[in-house]
C-alpha positions as CSV (number, residue, x, y, z in Angstrom):
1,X,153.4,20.6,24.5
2,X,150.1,19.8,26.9
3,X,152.1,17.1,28.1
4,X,155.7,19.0,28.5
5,X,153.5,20.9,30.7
6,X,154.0,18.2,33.6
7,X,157.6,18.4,33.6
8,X,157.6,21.7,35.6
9,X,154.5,20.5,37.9
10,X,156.6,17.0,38.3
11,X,160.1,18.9,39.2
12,X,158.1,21.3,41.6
13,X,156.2,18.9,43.8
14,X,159.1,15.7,43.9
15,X,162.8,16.1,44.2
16,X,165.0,14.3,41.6
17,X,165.3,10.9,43.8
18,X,161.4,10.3,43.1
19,X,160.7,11.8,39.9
20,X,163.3,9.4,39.0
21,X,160.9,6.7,40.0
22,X,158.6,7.9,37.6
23,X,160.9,8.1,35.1
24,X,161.4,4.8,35.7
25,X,158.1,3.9,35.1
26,X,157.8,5.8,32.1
27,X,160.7,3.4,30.6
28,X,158.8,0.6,31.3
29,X,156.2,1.7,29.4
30,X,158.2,2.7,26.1
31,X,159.7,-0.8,26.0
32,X,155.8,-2.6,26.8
33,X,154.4,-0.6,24.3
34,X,156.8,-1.8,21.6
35,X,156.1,-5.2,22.6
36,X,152.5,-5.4,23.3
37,X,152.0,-3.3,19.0
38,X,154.2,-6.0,17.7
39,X,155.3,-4.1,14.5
40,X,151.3,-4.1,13.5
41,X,150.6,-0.2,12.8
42,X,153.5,-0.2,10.0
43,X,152.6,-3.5,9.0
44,X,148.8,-2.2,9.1
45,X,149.9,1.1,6.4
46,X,151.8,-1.1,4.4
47,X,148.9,-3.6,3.6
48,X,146.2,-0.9,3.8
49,X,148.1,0.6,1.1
50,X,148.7,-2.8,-0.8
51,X,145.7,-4.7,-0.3
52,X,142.7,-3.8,-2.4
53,X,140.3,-5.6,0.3
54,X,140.8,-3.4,3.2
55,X,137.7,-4.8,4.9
56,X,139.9,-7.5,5.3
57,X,143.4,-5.7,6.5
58,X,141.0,-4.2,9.1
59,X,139.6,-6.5,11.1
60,X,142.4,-9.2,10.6
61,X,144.5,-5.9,12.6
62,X,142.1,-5.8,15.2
63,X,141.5,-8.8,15.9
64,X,145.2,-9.5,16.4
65,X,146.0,-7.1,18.8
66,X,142.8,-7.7,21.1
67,X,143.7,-11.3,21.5
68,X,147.4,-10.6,22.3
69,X,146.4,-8.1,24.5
70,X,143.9,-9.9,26.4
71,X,146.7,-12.3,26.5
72,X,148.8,-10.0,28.0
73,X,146.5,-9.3,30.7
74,X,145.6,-12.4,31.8
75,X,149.4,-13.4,32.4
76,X,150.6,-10.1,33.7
77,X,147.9,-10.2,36.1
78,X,148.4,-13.7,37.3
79,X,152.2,-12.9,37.9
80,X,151.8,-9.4,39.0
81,X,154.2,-9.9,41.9
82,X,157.4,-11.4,40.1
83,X,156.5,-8.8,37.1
84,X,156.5,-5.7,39.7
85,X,159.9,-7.6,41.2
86,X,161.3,-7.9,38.0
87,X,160.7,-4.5,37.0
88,X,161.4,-3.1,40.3
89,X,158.4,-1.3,40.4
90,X,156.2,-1.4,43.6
91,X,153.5,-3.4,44.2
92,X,150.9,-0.5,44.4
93,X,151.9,0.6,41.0
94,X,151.8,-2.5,38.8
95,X,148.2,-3.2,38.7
96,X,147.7,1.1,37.2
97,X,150.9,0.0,34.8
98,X,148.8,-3.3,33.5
99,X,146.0,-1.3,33.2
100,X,147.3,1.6,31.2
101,X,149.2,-0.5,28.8
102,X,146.7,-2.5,27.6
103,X,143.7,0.3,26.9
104,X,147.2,2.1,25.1
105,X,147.3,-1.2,22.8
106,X,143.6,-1.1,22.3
107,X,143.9,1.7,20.4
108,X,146.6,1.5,18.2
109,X,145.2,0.3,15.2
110,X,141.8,2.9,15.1
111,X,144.5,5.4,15.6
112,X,146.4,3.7,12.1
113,X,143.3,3.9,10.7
114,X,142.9,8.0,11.3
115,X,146.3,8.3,9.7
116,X,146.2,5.7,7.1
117,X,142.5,7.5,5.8
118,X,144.5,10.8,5.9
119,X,142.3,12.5,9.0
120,X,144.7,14.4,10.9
121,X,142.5,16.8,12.5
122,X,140.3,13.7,14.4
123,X,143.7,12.2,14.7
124,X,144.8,15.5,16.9
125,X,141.6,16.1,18.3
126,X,141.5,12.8,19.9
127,X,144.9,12.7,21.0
128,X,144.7,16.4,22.6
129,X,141.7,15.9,24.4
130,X,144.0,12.7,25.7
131,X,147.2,14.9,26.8
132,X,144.4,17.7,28.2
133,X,142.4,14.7,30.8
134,X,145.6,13.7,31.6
135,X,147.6,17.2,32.0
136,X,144.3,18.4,34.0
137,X,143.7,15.4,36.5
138,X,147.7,15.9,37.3
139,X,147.2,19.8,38.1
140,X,144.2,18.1,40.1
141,X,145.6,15.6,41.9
142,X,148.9,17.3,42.5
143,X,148.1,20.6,43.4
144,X,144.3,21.2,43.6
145,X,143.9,18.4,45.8
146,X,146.2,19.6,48.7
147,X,144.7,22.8,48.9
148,X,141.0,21.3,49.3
149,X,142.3,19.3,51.9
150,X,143.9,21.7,53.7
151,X,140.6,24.0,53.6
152,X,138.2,21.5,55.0
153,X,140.3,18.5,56.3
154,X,136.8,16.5,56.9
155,X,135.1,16.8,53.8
156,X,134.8,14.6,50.3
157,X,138.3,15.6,49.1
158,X,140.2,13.6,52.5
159,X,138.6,10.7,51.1
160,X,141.4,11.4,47.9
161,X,144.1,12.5,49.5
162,X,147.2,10.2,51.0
163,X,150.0,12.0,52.1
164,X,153.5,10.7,49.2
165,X,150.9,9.6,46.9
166,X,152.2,11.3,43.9
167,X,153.4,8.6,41.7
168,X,150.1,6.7,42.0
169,X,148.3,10.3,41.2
170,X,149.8,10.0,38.2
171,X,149.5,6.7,36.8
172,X,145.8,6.7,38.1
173,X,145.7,10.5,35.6
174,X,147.2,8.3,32.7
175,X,144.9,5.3,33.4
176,X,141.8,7.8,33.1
177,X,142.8,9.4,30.2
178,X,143.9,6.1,28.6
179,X,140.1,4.3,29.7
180,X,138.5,8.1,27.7
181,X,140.4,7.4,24.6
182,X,139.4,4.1,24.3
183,X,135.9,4.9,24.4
184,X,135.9,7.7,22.2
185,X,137.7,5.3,19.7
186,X,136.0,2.2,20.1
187,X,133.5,2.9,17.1
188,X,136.1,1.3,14.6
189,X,136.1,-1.4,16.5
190,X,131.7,-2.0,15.4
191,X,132.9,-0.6,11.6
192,X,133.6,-4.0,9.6
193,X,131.9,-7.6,9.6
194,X,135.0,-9.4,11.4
195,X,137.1,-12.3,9.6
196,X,140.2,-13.1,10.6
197,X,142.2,-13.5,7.3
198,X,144.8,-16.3,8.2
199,X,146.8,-16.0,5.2
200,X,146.9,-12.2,5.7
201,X,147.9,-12.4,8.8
202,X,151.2,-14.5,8.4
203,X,152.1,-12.4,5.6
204,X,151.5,-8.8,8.1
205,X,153.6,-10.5,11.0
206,X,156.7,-11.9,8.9
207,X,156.4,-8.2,7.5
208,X,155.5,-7.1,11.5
209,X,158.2,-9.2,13.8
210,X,161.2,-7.2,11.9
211,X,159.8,-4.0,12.6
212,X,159.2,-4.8,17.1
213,X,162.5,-6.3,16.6
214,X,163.9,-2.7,15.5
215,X,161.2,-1.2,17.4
216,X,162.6,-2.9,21.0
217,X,166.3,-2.1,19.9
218,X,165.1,1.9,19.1
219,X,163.5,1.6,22.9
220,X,166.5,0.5,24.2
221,X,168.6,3.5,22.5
222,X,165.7,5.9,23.4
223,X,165.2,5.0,27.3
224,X,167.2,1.8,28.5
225,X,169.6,4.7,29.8
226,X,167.1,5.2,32.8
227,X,167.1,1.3,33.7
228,X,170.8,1.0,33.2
229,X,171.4,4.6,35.4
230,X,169.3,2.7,38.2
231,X,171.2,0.0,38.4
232,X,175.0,1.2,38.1
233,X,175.0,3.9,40.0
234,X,175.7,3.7,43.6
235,X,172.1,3.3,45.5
236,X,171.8,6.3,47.7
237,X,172.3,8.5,44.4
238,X,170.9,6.7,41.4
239,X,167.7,7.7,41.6
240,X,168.3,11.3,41.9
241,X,171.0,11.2,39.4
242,X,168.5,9.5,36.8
243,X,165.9,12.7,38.0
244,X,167.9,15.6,36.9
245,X,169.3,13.2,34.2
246,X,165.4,12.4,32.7
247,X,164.6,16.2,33.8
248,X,166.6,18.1,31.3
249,X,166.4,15.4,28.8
250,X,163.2,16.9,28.5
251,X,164.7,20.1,27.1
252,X,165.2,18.4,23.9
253,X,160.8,17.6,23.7
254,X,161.2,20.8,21.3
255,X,162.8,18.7,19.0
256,X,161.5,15.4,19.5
257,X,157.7,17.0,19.3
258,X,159.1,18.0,15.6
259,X,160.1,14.9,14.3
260,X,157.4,12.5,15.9
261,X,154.8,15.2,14.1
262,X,157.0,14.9,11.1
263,X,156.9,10.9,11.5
264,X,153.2,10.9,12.0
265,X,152.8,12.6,9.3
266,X,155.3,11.1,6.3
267,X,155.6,7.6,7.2
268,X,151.6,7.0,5.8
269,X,152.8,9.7,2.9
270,X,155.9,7.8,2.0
271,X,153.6,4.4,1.5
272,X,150.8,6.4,-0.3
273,X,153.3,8.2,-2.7
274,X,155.2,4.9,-3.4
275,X,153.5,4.4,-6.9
276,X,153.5,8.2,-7.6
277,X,155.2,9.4,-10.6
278,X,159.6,10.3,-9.1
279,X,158.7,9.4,-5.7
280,X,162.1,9.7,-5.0
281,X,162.7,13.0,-5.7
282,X,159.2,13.8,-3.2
283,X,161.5,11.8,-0.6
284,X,164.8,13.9,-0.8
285,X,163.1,17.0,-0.8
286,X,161.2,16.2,2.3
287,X,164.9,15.3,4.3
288,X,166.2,18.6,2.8
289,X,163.4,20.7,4.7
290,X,163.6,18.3,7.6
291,X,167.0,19.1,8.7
292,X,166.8,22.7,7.5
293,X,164.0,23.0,10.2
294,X,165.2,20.5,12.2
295,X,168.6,22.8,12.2
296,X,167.3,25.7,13.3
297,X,165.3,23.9,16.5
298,X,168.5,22.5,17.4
299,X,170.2,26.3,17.7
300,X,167.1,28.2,19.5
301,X,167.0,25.5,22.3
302,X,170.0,25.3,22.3
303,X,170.8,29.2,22.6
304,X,167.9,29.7,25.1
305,X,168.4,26.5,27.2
306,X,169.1,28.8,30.2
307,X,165.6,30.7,29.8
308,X,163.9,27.6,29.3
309,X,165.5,25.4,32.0
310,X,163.8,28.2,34.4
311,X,160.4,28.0,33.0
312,X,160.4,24.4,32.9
313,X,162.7,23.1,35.0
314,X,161.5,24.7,38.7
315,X,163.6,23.4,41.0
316,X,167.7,24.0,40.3
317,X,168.5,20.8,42.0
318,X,168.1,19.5,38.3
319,X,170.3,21.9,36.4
320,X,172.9,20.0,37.0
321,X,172.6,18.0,34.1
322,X,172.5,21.0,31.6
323,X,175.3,19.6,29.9
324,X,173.6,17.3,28.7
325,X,171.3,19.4,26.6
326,X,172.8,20.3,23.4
327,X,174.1,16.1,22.9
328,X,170.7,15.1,23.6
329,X,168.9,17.5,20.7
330,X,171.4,17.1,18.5
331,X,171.1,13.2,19.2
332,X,167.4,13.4,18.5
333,X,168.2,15.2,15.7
334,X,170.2,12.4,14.2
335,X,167.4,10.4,14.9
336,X,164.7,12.4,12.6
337,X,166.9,12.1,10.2
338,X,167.0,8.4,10.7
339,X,163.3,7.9,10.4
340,X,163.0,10.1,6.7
341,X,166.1,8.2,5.6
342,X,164.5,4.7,6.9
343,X,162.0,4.8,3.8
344,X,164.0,3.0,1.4
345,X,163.4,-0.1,3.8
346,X,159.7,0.1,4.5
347,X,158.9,1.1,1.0
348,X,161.2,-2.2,-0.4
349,X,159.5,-4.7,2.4
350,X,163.2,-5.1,3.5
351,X,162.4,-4.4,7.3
352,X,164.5,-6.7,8.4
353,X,167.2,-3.8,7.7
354,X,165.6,-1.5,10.4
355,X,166.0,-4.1,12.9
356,X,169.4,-4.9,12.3
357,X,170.2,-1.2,12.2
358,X,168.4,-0.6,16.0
359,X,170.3,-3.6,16.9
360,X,173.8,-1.6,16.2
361,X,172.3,1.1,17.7
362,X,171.4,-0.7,21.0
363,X,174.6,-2.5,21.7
364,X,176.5,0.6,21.1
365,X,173.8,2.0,23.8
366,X,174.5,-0.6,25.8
367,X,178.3,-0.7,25.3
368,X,179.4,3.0,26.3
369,X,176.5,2.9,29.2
370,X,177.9,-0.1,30.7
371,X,181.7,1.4,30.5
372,X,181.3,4.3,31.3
373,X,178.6,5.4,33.6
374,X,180.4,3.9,36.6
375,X,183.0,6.9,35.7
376,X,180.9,9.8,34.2
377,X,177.5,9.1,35.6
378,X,174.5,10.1,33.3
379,X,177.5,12.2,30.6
380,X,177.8,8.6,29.4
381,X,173.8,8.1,28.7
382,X,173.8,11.3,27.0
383,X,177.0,10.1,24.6
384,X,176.1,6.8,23.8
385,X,172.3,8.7,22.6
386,X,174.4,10.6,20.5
387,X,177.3,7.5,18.8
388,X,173.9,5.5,18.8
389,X,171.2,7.7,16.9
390,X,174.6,9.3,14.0
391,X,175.5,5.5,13.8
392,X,172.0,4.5,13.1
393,X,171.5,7.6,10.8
394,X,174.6,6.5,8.8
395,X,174.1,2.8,8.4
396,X,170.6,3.9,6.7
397,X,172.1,6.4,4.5
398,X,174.8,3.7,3.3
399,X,172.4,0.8,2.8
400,X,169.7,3.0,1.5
401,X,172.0,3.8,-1.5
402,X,172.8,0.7,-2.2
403,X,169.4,-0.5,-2.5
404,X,166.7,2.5,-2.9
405,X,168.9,5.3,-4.1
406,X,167.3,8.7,-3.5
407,X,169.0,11.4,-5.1
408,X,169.1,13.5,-1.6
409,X,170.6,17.0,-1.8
410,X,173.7,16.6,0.3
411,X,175.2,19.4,-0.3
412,X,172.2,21.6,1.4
413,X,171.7,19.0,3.7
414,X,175.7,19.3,5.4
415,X,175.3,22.7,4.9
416,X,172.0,23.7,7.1
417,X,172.9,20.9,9.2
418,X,176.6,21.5,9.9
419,X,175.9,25.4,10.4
420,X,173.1,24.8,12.5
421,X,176.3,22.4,14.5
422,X,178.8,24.8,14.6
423,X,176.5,27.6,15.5
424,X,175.3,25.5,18.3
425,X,178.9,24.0,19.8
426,X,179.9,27.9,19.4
427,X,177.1,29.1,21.8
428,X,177.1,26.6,24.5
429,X,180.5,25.7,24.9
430,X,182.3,28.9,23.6
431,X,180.7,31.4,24.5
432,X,179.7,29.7,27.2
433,X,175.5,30.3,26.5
434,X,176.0,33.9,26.3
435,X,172.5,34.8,25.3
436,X,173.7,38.2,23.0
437,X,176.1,35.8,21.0
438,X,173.8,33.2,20.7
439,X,171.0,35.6,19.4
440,X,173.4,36.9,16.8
441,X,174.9,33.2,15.7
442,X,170.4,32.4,15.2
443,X,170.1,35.7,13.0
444,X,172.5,34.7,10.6
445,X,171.5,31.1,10.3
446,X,168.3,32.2,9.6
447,X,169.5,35.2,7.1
448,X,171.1,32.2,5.3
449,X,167.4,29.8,5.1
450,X,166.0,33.1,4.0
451,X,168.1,34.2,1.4
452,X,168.8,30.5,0.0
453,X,165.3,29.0,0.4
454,X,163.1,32.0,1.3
455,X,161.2,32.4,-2.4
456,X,160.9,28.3,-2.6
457,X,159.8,28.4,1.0
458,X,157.5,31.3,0.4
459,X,155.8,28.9,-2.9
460,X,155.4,25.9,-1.0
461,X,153.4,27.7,1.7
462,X,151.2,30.3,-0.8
463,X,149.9,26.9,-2.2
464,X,149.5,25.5,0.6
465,X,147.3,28.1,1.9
466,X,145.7,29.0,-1.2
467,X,144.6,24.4,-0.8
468,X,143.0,25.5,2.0
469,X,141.2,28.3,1.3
């Protein structure tokens, strides 16, 4: 939420043609960020889990990802020019963009670590302090800074300041914060006595490769859109268009902040429970509350979209693009669903699965893009999200019963989920977001968790808190 934060700064101080840019940027990122962790943090859980020697999982992790990294470096550096050509960044920006993704690799496997030794509070502490550097050097540089300069036009602050700076304000943010991370985490990096476990390595990547394979095909469902808005759409407009496009995308961070905690959370559970006694049961359970909470994010954004486009959204050049909103939640919807369904791979070593799932997923993403934005503009980004993510979440469901049934509840599960649809579809496109109708349609759907799952609800938490205390 510290980092949704920047979407109102970002829409207040740019107009849609460069916070598009940045957008742009951002994509970039995603897609580096898949390559540069190779499939190594899930391969890292699954042989933490497995391997009795973990002082040898470790190090053989580490030492993996600082030589490809360094790797990394050494070539993007020397071709820094064709790279910022290719990616039609500018020149300025690439040497920040280098930077920042390779202190982001450096820590992906200490952060593994945290979640693989079951330490989410250092895990959240670390990453909040992260979003807050980078959140507060943004207020700095974007707003703060202008005003100092403005007071005293001579002093130590006009050394700062450049006039259309704001993109390299923010990467320069994101760098610091990135540089303060590493630091903090480093100390895992002086825990073990290194040895670089050849044989344990081949057996982590063959498990690894199939998992960045999927990983690349997710990014391209999750942000290719951006790129492939940049390029189709006539030049004068694409970069505006792909701002208010990228700008109430956002709206749906409610939901994708749910299921990336609920990912972060279940995906070291789901290895760590494998041996339990009825794992299976543990897993359909856990999708059952998933989409009932999942169900009811999707119908409060979606009923309050208007009030929360003003809050977050500052300048109504964006708005535009509200139309967008309810595919895009219940897209990322789909795709929670996807990831608690996706256990029946990762627990079965059968990864190669998720990659040829995200491949479906990303020609489909590419498919309807490519068709269709020359004629609906960014509607057609929004769609393909949607086929993409429900085709993905089928595909898993299909295979997953063929080869690691899970006896999920589907009944409940088409129930909260196609409620929380209907409700939703009702509100924004009947009613036409009338907030009083909306409210009512929210009521009832949660009258109908409470009375169905309120006493189990009410069990599961009174243990929970009475574990803590």
């Amino acid at each position: 939420m510290l980092s949704f934060l920047l979407v109102p700064l970002y829409t207040a101080v740019m107009p849609p043609g460069k916070y598009g840019e940045v957008q742009l940027i951002f994509t970039w990122f995603a897609i580096f960020n898949v390559v540069l962790a190779y499939g190594m943090e899930t391969a890292f859980f699954r042989f933490f889990h497995r391997n009795t020697n973990t002082n040898k999982v470790v190090p053989t992790s580490l030492l993996s990802i600082v030589f490809s990294t360094l790797v990394f470096f050494v070539l993007a550096l020397i071709n820094r020019e064709s790279l910022a050509g290719f990616l039609e960044i500018e020149q300025q920006h690439i040497n920040y963009v280098i930077g920042i993704l390779c202190l982001d690799a450096l820590v992906i496997i200490p952060f593994a670590w945290l979640r693989a030794k079951e330490r989410p509070l250092r895990y959240a502490t670390v990453k909040i302090v992260n979003v807050s550097i980078n959140l507060l050097l943004n207020i700095f540089f974007l707003l703060i800074l202008f005003s100092l300069v403005n007071a005293n036009s001579e002093g130590i602050w006009a050394m700062l300041y450049r006039p259309d700076f704001e993109i390299t304000y923010i990467l320069m943010a994101n760098l610091i914060a990135s540089g303060v991370t590493l630091i903090w985490m480093s100390g895992l990096y002086f825990r073990f006595r290194y040895h670089f476990d050849w044989r344990l390595w081949k057996q982590m990547m063959r498990y690894a490769l199939p998992i960045m394979i999927a990983g690349l095909a997710f990014t391209v469902n999750e942000v290719f859109d951006r790129v492939l808005l940049a390029k189709m759409l006539p030049e004068t407009i694409a970069k505006a268009e792909l701002g208010k496009y990228a700008g109430c995308y956002k709206l749906a961070i409610f939901m994708t902040l749910f299921s990336t905690a609920f990912r972060l959370g279940v995906e070291p559970f789901f290895f760590s429970h494998a041996s339990s006694e009825n794992p299976k049961r543990t897993y359909a359970q856990i999708t059952t509350y998933f989409v009932l909470f999942g169900g009811v994010i999707l119908l409060a954004v979606t009923v309050y979209s208007d009030i929360l486009k003003e809050i977050l959204i500052r300048d109504e050049a964006y708005w535009e693009a509200m139309t967008i909103v309810p595919i895009i939640l219940l897209a990322n919807f789909f795709l929670g669903i996807y990831h608690n369904l996706s256990v029946w791979y990762k627990i079965t070593d059968r990864t190669r699965f998720g990659a040829y799932i995200s491949i479906i997923g990303a020609i489909l993403t590419l498919l309807i893009n490519v068709l269709f934005i020359p004629a609906i503009g960014y509607m057609a980004s929004a769609i393909a999200t949607l086929v993409a993510y429900g085709t993905m979440m089928g595909l898993s469901y299909y295979f997953g019963r063929k080869y690691y049934p899970i006896p999920y509840n589907m009944r409940k599960i088409v129930f909260y989920g196609g409620f929380s649809l209907l409700f939703s579809v009702l509100s924004f496109y009947v009613f036409n977001r009338n907030l009083i109708a909306g409210t009512l349609f929210l009521f009832v759907f949660l009258g109908l968790i409470y009375k169905l799952e309120g006493e189990k609800l009410g069990i599961i938490f009174s243990k929970r808190e009475s574990k803590n205390h």
